[in-house]
C-alpha positions in Angstrom: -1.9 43.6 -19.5 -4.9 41.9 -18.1 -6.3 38.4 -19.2 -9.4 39.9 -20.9 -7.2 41.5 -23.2 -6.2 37.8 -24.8 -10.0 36.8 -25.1 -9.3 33.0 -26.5 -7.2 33.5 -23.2 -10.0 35.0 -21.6 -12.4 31.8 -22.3 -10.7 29.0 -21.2 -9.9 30.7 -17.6 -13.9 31.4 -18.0 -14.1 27.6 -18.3 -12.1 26.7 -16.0 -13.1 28.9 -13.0 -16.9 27.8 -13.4 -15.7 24.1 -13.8 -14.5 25.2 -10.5 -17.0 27.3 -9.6 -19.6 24.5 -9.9 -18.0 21.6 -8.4 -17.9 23.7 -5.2 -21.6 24.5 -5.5 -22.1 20.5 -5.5 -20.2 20.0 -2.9 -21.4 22.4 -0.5 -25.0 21.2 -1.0 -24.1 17.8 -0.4 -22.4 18.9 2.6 -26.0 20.8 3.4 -27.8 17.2 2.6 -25.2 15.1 4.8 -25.6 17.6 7.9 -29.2 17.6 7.3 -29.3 14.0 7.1 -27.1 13.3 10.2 -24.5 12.3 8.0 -21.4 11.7 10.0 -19.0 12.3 7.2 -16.4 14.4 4.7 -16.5 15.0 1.0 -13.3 13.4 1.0 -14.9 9.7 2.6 -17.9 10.4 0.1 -15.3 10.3 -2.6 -13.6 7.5 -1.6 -16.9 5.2 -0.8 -18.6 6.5 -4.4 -15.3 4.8 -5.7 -15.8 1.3 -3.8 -19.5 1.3 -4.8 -18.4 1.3 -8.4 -15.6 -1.1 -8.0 -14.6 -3.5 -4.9 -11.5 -4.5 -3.5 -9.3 -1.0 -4.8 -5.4 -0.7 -4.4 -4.9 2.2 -2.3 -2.7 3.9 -5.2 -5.8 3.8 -7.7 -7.4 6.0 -4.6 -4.9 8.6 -4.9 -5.4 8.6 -8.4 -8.9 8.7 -8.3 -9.1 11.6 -6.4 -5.9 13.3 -6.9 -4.8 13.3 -3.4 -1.5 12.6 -2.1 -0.9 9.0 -0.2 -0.4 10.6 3.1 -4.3 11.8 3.4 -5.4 8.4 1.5 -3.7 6.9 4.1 -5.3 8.7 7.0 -8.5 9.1 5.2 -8.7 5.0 5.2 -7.6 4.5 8.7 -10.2 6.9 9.5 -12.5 5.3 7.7 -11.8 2.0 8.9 -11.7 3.1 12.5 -15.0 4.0 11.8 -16.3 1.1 9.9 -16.7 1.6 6.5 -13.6 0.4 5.0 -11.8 -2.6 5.2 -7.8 -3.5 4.2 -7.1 -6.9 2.4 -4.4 -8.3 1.7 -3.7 -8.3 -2.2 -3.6 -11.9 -3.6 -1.3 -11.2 -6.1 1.2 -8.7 -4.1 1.0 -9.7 -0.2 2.9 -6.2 0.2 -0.1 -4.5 -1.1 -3.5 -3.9 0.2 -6.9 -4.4 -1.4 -9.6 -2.0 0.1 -13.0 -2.5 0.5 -16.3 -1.4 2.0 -17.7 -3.3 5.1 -21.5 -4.2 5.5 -21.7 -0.7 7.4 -19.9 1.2 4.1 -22.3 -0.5 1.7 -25.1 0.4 4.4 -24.3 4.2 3.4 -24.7 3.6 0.3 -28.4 3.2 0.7 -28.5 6.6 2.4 -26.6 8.6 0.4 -28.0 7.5 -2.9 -31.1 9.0 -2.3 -29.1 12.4 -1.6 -27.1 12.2 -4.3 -31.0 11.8 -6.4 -31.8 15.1 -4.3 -28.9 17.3 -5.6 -28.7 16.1 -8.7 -32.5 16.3 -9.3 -32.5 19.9 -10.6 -30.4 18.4 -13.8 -32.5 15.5 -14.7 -34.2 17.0 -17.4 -34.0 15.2 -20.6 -32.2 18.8 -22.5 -30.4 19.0 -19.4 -29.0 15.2 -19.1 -28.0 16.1 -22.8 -26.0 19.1 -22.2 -24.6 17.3 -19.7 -23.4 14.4 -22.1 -22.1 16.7 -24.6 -20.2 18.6 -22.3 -18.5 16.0 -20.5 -17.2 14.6 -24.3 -16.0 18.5 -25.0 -14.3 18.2 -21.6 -12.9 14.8 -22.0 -11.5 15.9 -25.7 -9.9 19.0 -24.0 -8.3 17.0 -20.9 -6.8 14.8 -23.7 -4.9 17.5 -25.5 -3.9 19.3 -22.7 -2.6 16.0 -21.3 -0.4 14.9 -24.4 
């Protein structure tokens, strides 16, 4: 019996596969901007600096969470990234076993250059309908992670 068959089935695997669908379109024209911007960086370190801009001084655990990786590639991804510059470990004031991190002057420096790339990709959605949809959808798809969660 094929899915189409159960159509209430049928919609939410619809939903789900362009949810998919379109976070793979995003990425792969970010990845288009970053190459074409000299951009010497993954999705993956883009995730994990778009998470320090919004917040400073991050356990590594809150990473993983964040973007539903496992703590083995956090933990590369970060010594990577600190190899390279971006990302500094602190030690956590109130659990010395723990680590705090945190962007470095050249981390915050990306920031300024991928901003305006993130302004590019996103551009095509900025309409005022559009930035509504956007809203409304992201409640509907909040509600829905909710009840699938409980």
């Amino acid at each position: 019996m094929k899915i189409s068959q159960h159509k209430d089935l049928a919609k939410i695997s619809r939903l789900i596969d362009t949810m998919r669908d379109t976070r793979k379109a995003v990425r792969t024209q970010f990845m288009k901007k970053m190459k074409d911007h000299d951009l010497d960086l993954t999705i993956e370190m883009l995730e994990v600096l778009y998470i320090l801009w919004d917040k400073d001084n991050v356990n590594q655990q809150e990473i993983v969470d964040k973007t539903n990786r496992n703590k083995a590639s956090i933990t590369s991804l970060i010594d990577n990234m600190n190899a390279r510059g971006l990302v500094q470990r602190n030690p956590d004031p109130q659990d010395r076993r723990n680590k705090l991190i945190s962007l470095t002057e050249e981390g915050e420096h990306y920031q300024k250059r991928l901003i305006p790339l993130l302004e590019e990709v996103y551009a095509p959605l900025l309409t005022a309908d559009l930035i509504q949809e956007i809203e409304n959808t992201t409640i509907k798809l909040q509600m829905i992670l909710q009840t699938i969660s409980e």
